[in-house]
C-alpha positions as CSV (number, residue, x, y, z in Angstrom):
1,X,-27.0,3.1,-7.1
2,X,-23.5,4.2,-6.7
3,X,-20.9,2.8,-9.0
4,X,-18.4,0.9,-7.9
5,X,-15.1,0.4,-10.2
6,X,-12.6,-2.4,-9.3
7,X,-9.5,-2.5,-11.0
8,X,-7.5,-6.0,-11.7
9,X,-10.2,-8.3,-9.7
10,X,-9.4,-11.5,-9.3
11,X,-11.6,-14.6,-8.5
12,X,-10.4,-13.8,-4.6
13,X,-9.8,-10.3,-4.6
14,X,-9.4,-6.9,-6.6
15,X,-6.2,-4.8,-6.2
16,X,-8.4,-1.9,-5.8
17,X,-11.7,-0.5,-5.4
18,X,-13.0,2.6,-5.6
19,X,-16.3,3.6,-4.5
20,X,-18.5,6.7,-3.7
21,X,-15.0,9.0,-3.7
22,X,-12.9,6.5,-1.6
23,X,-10.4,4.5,-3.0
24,X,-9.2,1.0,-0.9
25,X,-6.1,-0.7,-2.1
26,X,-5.6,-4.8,-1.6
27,X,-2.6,-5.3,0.5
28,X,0.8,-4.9,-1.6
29,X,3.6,-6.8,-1.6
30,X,7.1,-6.4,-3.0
31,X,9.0,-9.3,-5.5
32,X,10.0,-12.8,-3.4
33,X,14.1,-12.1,-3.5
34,X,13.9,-8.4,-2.7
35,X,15.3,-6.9,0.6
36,X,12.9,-4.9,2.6
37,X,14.3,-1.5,1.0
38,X,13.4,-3.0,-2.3
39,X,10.1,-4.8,-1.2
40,X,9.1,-1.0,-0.3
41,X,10.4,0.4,-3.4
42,X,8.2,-1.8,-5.4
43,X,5.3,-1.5,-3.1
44,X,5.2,2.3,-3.1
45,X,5.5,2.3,-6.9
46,X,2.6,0.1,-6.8
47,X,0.6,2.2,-4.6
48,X,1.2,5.3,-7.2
49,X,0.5,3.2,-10.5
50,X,-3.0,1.9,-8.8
51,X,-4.0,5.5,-7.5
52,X,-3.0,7.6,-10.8
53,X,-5.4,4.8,-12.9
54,X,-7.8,5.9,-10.2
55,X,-7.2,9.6,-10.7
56,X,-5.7,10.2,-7.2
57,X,-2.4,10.2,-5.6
58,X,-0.3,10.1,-2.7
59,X,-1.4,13.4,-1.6
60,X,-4.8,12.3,-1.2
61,X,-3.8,9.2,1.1
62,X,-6.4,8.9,4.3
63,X,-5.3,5.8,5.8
64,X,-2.0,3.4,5.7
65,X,-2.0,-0.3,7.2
66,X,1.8,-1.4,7.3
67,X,2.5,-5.1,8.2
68,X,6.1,-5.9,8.9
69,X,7.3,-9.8,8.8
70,X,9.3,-8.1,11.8
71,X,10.0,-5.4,13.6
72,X,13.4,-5.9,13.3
73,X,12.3,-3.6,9.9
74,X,10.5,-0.8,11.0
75,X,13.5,1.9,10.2
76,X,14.7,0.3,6.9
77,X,10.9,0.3,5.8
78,X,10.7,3.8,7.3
79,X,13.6,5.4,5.5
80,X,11.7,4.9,1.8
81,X,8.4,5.7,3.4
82,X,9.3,8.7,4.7
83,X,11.7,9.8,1.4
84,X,7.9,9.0,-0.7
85,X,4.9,9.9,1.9
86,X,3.4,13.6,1.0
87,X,4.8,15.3,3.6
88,X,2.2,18.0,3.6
89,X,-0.4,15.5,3.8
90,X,0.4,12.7,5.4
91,X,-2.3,9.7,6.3
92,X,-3.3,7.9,9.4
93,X,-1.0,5.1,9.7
94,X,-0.5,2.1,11.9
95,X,2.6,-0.2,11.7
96,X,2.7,-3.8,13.3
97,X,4.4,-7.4,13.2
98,X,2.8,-10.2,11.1
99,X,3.7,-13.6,9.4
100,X,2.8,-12.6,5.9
101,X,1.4,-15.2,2.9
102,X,4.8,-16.3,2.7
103,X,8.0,-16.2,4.2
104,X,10.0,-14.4,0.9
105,X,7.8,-11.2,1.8
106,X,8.8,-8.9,4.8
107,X,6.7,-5.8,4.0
108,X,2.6,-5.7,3.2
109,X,1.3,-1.9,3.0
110,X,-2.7,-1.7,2.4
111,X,-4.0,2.1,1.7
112,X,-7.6,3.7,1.7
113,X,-7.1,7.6,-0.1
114,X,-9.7,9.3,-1.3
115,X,-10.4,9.6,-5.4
């Protein structure tokens, strides 16, 4: 049996999972009150914080799923993406345009990396 390790679960969900050398990360979201440029800020810090307890990183990142609450967003979002992504080792990544849980968030990113 392989293990599986989930960090922060939830009675819905876990922020992260990591199994058999493949880490997925539970959509993240910024603070209600933040602009997008924040809302990415905090989501990218995140994204780091729930990797390193994994022992990976950004440089490891396989796959990125970007929801936007609009389009309308795609170069603010882009301008901290691209200042934080591993340039060297960038992942797959698709962006696209969805009402998210609520209206005070603009930006959702959800990551698979490897451990």
């Amino acid at each position: 049996m392989t293990d599986i390790k989930r960090i922060n679960p939830g009675p819905r969900m876990s922020q992260a999972v990591a199994h058999n050398g493949t880490i997925y990360l539970a959509g993240q979201i910024g603070k209600p009150g933040q602009n997008v440029t924040e809302q990415t800020e905090t989501i990218l810090a995140s994204i780091d914080s729930l990797l390193a307890e994994l022992g990976s990183d950004k440089s490891k990142l396989l796959q990125a799923t970007i929801w936007l609450s609009s389009m309308d967003y795609f170069g603010e979002m882009n301008a901290v993406w691209d200042a934080w992504v591993d340039q060297a080792n960038p992942p797959a990544r698709a962006c696209g345009e969805s009402n998210l849980a609520t209206p005070e968030y603009d930006v959702e990113i959800i990551i698979i990396a490897a451990a």
